[in-house]
C-alpha positions in Angstrom: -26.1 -1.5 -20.0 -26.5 -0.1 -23.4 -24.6 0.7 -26.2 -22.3 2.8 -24.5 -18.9 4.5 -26.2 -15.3 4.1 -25.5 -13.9 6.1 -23.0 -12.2 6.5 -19.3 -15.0 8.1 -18.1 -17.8 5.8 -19.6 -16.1 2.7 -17.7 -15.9 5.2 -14.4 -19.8 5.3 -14.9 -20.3 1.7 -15.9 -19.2 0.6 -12.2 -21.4 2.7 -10.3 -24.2 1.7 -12.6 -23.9 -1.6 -12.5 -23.8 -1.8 -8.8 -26.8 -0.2 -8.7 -28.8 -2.3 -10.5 -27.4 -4.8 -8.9 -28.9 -3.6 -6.1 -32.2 -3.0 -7.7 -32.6 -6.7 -8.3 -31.0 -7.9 -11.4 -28.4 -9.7 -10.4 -26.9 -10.8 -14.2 -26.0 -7.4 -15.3 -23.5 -6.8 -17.7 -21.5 -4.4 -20.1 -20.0 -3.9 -23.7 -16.7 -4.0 -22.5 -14.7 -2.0 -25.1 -17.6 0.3 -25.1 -19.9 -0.5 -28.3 -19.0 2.4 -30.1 -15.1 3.0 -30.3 -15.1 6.3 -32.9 -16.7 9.4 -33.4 -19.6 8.9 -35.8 -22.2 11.6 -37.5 -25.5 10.4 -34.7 -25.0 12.3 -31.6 -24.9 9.0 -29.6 -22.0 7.6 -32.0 -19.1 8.9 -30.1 -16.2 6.7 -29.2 -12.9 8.7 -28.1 -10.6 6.4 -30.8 -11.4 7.0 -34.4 -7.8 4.7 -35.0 -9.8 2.0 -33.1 -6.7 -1.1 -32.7 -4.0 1.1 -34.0 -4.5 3.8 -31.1 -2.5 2.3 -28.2 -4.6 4.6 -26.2 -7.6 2.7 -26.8 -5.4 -1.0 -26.6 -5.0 0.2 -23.0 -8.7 1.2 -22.1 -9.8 -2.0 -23.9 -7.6 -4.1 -21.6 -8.6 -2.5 -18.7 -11.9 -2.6 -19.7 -11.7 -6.5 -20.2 -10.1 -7.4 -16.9 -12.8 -5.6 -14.9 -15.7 -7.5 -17.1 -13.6 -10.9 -16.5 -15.1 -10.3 -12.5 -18.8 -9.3 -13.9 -21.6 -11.9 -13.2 -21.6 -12.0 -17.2 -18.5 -11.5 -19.0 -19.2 -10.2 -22.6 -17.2 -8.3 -25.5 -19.4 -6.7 -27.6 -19.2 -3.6 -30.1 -18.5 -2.1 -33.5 -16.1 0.0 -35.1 -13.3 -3.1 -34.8 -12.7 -6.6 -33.7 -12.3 -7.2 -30.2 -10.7 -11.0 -30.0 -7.6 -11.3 -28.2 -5.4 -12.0 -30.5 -6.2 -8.3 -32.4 -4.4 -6.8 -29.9 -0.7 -8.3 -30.8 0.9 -12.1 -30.5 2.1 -13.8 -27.8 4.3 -11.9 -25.5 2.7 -8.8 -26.4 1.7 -6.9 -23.0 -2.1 -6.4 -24.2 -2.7 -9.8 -25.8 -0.7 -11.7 -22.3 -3.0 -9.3 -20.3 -6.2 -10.3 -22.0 -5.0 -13.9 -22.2 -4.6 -13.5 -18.4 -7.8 -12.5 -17.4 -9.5 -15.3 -19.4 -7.8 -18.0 -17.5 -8.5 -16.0 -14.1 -11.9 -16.1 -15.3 -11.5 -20.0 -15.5 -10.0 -20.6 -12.8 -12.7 -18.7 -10.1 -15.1 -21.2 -12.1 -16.0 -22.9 -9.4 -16.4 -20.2 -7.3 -18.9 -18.3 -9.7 -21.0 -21.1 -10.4 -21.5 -21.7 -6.9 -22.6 -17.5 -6.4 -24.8 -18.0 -9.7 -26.7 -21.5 -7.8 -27.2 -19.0 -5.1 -28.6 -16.0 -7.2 -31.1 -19.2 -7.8 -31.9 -20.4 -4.6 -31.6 -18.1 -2.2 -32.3 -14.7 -4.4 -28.8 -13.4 -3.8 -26.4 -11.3 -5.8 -23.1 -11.9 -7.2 -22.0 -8.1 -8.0 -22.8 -6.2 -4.3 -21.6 -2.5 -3.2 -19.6 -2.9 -0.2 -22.7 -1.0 1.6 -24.1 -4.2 1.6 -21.6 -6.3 3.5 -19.9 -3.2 5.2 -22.9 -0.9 6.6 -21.1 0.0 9.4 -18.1 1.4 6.9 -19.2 4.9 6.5 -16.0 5.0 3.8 -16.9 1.9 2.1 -20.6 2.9 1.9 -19.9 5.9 0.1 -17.4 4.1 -2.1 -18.3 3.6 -5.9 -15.8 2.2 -7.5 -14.9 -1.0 -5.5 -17.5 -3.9 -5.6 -17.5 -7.0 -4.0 -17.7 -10.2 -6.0 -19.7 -12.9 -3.4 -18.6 -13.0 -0.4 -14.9 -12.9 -0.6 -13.5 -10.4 -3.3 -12.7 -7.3 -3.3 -12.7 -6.2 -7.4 -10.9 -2.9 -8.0 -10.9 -1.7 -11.8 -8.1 0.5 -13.2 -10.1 3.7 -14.2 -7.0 5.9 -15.6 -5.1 5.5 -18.3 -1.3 5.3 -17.2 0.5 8.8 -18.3 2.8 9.0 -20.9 5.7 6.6 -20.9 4.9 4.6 -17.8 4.5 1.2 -17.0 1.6 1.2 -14.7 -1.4 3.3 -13.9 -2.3 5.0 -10.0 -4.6 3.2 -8.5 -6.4 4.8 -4.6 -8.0 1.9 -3.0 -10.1 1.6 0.2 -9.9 -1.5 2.1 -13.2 -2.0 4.1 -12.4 -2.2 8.1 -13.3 -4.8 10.5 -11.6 -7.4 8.3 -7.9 -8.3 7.1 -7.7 -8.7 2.9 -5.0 -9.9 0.8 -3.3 -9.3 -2.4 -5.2 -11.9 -4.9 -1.7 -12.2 -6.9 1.0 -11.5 -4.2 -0.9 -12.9 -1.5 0.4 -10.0 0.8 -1.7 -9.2 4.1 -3.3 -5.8 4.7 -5.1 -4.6 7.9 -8.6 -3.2 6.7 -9.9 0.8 7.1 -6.7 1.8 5.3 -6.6 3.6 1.9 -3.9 2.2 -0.2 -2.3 4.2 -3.2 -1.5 1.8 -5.7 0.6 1.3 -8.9 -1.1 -1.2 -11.2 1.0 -2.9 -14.2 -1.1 -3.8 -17.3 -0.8 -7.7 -16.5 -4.2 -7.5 -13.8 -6.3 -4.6 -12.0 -5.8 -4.6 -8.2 -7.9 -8.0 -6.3 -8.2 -8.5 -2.9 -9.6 -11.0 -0.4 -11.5 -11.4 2.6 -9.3 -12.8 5.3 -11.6 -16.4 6.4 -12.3 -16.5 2.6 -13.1 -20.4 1.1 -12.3 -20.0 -2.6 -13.1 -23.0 -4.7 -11.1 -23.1 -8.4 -9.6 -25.8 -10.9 -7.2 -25.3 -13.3 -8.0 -23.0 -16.5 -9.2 -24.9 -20.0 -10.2 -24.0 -22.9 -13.9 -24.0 -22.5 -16.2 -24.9 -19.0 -17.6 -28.4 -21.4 -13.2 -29.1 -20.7 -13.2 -28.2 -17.2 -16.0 -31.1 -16.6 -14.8 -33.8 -14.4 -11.7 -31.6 -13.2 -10.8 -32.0 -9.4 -11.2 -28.3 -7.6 -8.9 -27.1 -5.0 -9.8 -25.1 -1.7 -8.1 -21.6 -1.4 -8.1 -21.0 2.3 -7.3 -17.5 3.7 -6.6 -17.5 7.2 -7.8 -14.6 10.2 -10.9 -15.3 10.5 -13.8 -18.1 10.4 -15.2 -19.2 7.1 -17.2 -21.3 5.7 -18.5 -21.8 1.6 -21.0 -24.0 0.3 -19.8 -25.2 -3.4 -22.3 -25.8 -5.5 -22.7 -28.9 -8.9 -24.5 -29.8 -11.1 -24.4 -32.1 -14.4 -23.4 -28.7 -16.4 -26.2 -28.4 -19.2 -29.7 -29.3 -18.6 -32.6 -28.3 -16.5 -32.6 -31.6 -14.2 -31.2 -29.2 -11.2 -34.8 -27.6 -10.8 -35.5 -31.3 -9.6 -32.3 -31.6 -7.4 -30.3 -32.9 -9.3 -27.4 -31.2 -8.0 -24.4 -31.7 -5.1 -23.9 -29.0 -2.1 -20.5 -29.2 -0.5 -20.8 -26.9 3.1 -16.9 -26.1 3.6 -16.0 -24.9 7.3 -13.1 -23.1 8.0 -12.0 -22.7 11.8 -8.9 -20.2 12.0 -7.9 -20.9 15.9 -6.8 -24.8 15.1 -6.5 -24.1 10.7 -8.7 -26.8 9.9 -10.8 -27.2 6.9 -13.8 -29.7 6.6 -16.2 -30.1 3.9 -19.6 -32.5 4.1 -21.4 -33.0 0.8 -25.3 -33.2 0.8 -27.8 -33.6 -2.1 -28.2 -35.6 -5.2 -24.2 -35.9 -6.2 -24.8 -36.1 -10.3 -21.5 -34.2 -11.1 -18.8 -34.8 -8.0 -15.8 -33.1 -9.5 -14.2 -33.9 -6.2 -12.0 -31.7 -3.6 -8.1 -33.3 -4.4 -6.6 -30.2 -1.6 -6.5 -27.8 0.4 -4.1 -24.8 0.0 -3.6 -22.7 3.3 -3.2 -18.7 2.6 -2.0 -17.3 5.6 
């Protein structure tokens, strides 16, 4: 998006501009999370809020925040000047902002199946991973006028943390709108919401706020340390019940450009809520079967 500066209200922006072009047609768009510029400099477009840059708590906080929203971007990227933005600069293990960060990378990980399979479909059939609810809830005259929410595919509901917590507290307020029509549940806690209800939340440094479509298929495997680790891993299927669902998971070899001449495996998932069943048929040239060891039943 440009080398934009450090502060609350930039990342405020960043969501409604991103969803945007999202909706224009680029579909791979992307952020320096952090902001690029962290302190004040001389050039009028130098102007970071944190001239202590690492040693400012202030900014620790924004840059974690920051971080766990760009962990659910189609692209996730740390980018910037004025300091160092690896993990580890922002305290050892056990330290609230490094176990935060750490965190979101292994989220990221994990949902690796998941996003692969929106990115094969960005490919074939011209979709979008990053889509304002408007698109999935046009009936929703809340959610269509709703800018800060996004949905990521088909089945999560992302919800950055846009304000810094005050002075002293643990966690930051958090006014969420859950789209109607549909039930959605706490990514972390699991817990069940009715939809067309605005929640006020409290959100603790460890994740920003998650939720998911009830008849949602979610593919993932366990975190590594890079996706070349995650090769050959089996995948679990995260079922959430009340509704119908169905996914198609997509592989591929991983590297390479043999997929333009199908050399990839689709995996159509069905999910029917009335008897909880789950079935899966795989179709296509299987080149890289990670395999489907279970299913886990949210309900």
């Amino acid at each position: 998006s440009g080398d934009i500066a450090a502060s609350w209200d930039t990342l405020r922006r960043q969501i409604a501009a991103g969803l945007q072009l999202c909706a224009s047609g680029m579909p791979y768009w992307t952020l320096d999370i952090g902001g690029f510029f962290v302190k004040n400099g001389d050039s009028w477009f130098w102007n970071g809020s944190y001239d202590s840059t690492l040693q400012d708590d202030r900014y620790r906080e924004l840059y974690v925040r920051w971080f766990q929203y760009g962990a659910f971007l189609p692209v996730f990227r740390s980018h910037g000047t004025d300091c160092r933005r690896e993990p580890w600069q922002f305290g050892e293990q056990g330290d609230p902002y490094y176990e935060a960060l750490r965190e979101a990378i292994a989220g990221r990980y994990r949902l690796m199946p998941y996003l692969y399979s929106l990115m094969a479909q960005v490919w074939m059939n011209d979709s979008t991973m990053m889509r304002m609810l408007a698109f999935d809830f046009p009936e929703d005259e809340r959610a269509v006028d709703t800018t800060d929410e996004y949905m990521l595919g088909p089945s999560l509901l992302i919800c950055p943390v846009i304000q810094q917590m005050e002075k002293g507290a643990q966690e930051s307020d958090r006014t969420i709108y859950l789209p109607s029509g549909t039930d959605w549940y706490d990514y972390v806690t699991h817990e069940r919401y009715k939809g067309g209800q605005i929640l006020h939340m409290r959100a603790k440094l460890e994740h920003i706020p998650v939720y998911v479509k009830a008849g949602a298929i979610i593919p993932v495997t366990e975190p590594a340390g890079s996706t070349l680790q995650q090769s050959g891993q089996p995948i679990t299927i995260e079922v959430y019940a009340g509704a119908d669902g169905n996914f198609t998971l997509y592989e591929d070899a991983g590297d390479g450009y043999e997929y333009e001449n199908g050399a990839y495996a689709l995996t159509h998932i069905t999910y029917r809520d009335t008897t909880r069943e789950v079935s899966w048929k795989t179709d296509g040239a299987v080149v890289y079967q990670k395999g489907i060891i279970k299913t886990v039943l949210i309900e």
